[in-house]
C-alpha positions as CSV (number, residue, x, y, z in Angstrom):
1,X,-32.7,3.2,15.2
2,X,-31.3,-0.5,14.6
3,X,-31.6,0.2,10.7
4,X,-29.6,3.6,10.6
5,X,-27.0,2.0,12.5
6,X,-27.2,-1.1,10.5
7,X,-27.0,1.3,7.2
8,X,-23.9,3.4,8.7
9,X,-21.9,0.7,9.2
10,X,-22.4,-0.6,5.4
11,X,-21.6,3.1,4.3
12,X,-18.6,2.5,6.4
13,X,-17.6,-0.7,5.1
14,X,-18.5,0.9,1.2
15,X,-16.5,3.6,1.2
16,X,-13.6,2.3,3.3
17,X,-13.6,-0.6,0.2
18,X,-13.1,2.1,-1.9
19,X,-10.2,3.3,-0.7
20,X,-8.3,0.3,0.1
21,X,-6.5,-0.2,-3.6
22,X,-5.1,3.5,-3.3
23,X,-3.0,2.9,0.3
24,X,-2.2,-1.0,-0.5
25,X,1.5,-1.1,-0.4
26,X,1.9,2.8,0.4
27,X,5.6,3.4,2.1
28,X,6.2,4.4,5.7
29,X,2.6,4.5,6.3
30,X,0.9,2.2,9.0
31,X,-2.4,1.0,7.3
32,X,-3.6,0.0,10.6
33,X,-3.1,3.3,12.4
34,X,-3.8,5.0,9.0
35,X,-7.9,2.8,9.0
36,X,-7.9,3.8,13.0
37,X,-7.8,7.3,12.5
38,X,-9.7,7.6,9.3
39,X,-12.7,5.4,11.3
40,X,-12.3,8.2,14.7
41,X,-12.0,11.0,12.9
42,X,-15.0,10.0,10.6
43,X,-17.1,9.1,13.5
44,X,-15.9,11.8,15.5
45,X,-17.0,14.7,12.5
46,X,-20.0,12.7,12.4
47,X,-20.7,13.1,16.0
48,X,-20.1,17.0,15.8
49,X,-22.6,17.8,12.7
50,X,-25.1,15.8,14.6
51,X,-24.7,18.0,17.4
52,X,-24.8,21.3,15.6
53,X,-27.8,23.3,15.9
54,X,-27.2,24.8,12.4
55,X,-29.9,23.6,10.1
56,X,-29.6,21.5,6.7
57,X,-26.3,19.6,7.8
58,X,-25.7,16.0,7.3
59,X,-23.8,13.8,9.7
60,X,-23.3,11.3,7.0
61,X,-21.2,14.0,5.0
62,X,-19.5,15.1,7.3
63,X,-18.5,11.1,8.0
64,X,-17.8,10.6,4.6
65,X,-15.5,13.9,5.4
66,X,-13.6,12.4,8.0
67,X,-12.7,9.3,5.9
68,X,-11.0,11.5,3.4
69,X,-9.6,13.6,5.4
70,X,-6.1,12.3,4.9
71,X,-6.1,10.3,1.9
72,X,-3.9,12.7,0.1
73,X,-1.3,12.2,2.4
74,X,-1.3,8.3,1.4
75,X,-0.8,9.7,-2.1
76,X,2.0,11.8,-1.2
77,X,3.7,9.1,0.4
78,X,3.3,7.2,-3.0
79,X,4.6,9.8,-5.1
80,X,7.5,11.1,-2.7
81,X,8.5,8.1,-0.2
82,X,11.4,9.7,1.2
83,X,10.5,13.1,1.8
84,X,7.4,12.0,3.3
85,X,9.2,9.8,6.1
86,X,11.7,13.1,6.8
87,X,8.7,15.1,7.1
88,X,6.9,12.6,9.4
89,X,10.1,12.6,11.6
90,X,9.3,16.3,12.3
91,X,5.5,16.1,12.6
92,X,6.1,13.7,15.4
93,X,8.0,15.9,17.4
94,X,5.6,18.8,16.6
95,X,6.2,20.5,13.4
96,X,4.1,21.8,11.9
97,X,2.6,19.1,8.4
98,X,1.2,21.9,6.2
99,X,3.8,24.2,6.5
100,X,6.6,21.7,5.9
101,X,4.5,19.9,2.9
102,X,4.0,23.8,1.6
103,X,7.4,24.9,1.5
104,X,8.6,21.5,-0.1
105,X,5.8,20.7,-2.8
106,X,3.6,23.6,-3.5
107,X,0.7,21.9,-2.3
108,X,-0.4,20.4,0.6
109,X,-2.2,16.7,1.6
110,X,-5.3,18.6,1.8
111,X,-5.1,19.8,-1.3
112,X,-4.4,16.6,-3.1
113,X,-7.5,14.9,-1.2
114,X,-9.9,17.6,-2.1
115,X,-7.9,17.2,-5.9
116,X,-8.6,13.4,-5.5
117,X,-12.4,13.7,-4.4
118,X,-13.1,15.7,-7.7
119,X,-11.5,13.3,-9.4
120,X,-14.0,10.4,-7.7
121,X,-17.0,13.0,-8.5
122,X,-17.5,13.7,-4.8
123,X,-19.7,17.0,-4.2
124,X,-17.7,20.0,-4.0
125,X,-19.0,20.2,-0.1
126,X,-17.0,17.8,0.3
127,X,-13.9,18.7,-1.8
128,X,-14.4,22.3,0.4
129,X,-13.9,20.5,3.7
130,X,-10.8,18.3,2.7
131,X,-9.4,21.8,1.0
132,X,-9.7,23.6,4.5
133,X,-9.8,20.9,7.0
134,X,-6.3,22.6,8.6
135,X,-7.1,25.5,8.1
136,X,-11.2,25.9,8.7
137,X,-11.7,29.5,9.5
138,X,-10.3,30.6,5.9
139,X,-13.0,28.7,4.2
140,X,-15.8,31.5,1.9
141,X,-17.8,31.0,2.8
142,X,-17.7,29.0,6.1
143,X,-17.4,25.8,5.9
144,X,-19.4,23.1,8.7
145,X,-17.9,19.8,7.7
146,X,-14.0,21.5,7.5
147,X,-14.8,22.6,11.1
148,X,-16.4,19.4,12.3
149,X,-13.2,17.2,10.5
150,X,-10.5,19.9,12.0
151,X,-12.3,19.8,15.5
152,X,-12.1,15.6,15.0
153,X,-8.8,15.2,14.3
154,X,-7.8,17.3,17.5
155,X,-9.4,15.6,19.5
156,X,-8.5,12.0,18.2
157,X,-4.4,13.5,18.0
158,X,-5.0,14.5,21.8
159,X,-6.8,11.1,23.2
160,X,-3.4,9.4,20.7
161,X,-1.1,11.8,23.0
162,X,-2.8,10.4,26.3
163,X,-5.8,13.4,27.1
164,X,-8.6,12.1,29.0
165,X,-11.0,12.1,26.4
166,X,-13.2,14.8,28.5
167,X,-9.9,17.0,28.4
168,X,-9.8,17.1,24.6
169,X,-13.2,17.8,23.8
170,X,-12.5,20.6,26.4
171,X,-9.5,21.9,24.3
172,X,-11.8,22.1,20.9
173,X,-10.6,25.9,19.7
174,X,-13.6,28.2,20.6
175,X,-13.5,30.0,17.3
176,X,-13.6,27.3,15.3
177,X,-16.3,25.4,17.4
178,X,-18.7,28.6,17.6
179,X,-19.9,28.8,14.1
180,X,-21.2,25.0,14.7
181,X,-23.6,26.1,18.0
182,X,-22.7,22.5,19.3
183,X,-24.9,21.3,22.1
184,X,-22.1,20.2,24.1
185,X,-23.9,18.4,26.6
186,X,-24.6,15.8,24.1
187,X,-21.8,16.1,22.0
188,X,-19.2,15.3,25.3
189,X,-21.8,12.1,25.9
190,X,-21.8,11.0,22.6
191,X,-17.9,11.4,21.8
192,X,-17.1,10.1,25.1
193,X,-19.0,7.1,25.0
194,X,-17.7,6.2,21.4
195,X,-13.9,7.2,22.4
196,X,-13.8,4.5,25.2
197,X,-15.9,1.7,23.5
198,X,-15.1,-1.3,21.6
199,X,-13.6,-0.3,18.5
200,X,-16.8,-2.0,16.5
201,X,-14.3,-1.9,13.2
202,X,-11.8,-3.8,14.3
203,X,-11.9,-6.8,12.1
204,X,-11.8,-4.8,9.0
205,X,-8.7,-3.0,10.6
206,X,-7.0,-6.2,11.5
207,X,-7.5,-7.1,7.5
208,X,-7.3,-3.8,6.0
């Protein structure tokens, strides 16, 4: 048990590395907060998959998922600074990201992650999940890790917004949570438990 969790934190630490010359000097984004909720949502998706009773998943995917998830939106902030910030401005007070990023590029931050991830020669599971992450139910066929990184990041925007941590595992969207068969029991445990613990990555954070 002490060597798998010796062995995910070097994944961590490997492909976090990997990532760090593509959000260096990225502006308007917050590298810490952008690490912090790469890490949660990583180990949250993680969490999930390990809790699914459907067969042939792998919680290291769907962590690897979670890290991704929104790297194209560092990218997008590269290549359109400006536009970027305005459509920040709006997220934060509860627009909606895809639909503004849509109706002003084409394309979405999803897209250009899953676009990115081919690019790096990551398996196409992967490249599915980042494609459909917002939008999880429109994946065909279904896709597990867009569900488990879609279900993360609600829960890790509804603990930032002040949930109880309890409350926003509770607020998961049935439909997109069914599919996955979670044992809750242990999921709730797990997630819980992680949510209120030492943040175990906070010296990279602190550097990255």
């Amino acid at each position: 048990m002490r060597s798998c969790a010796g062995f995910e934190r070097v994944r961590t630490l490997v492909i976090a590395s990997g990532m760090v010359g593509v959000i260096e000097h990225v502006p308007g984004l917050d590298r810490r907060a952008f690490w912090k909720t790469s890490f949660t949502v990583a180990n949250l998706a993680r969490a999930i998959v390990r809790h699914s009773r459907v067969g042939g998943l792998s919680p290291e995917t769907a962590f690897t998922c979670g890290i991704l998830h929104h790297v194209g939106s560092a990218l997008m902030h590269i290549a359109h600074p400006e536009v970027m910030a305005r459509i920040d401005a709006l997220v934060a007070q509860g627009a909606p990201r895809s639909e503004l990023e849509s109706s002003q590029f084409g394309y979405t931050f999803s897209e250009v992650g899953a676009e990115l991830g081919r690019r790096w020669r990551f398996p196409e599971t992967i490249c599915r999940a980042l494609t459909y992450q917002s939008a999880p139910l429109e994946a065909e066929p279904f896709s597990p890790y867009a569900a488990a990184v879609h279900l993360a990041i609600g829960i890790d925007r509804d603990v930032a917004n002040g949930q109880r941590e309890e409350h926003a595992l509770g607020e998961m969207p049935r439909d997109v949570r069914r599919p996955l068969a979670l044992d809750l029991l242990a999921l709730y445990e797990e997630s819980v438990s992680s949510l209120r613990g030492d943040d175990e990555l906070d010296v990279f954070l602190g550097k990255a």
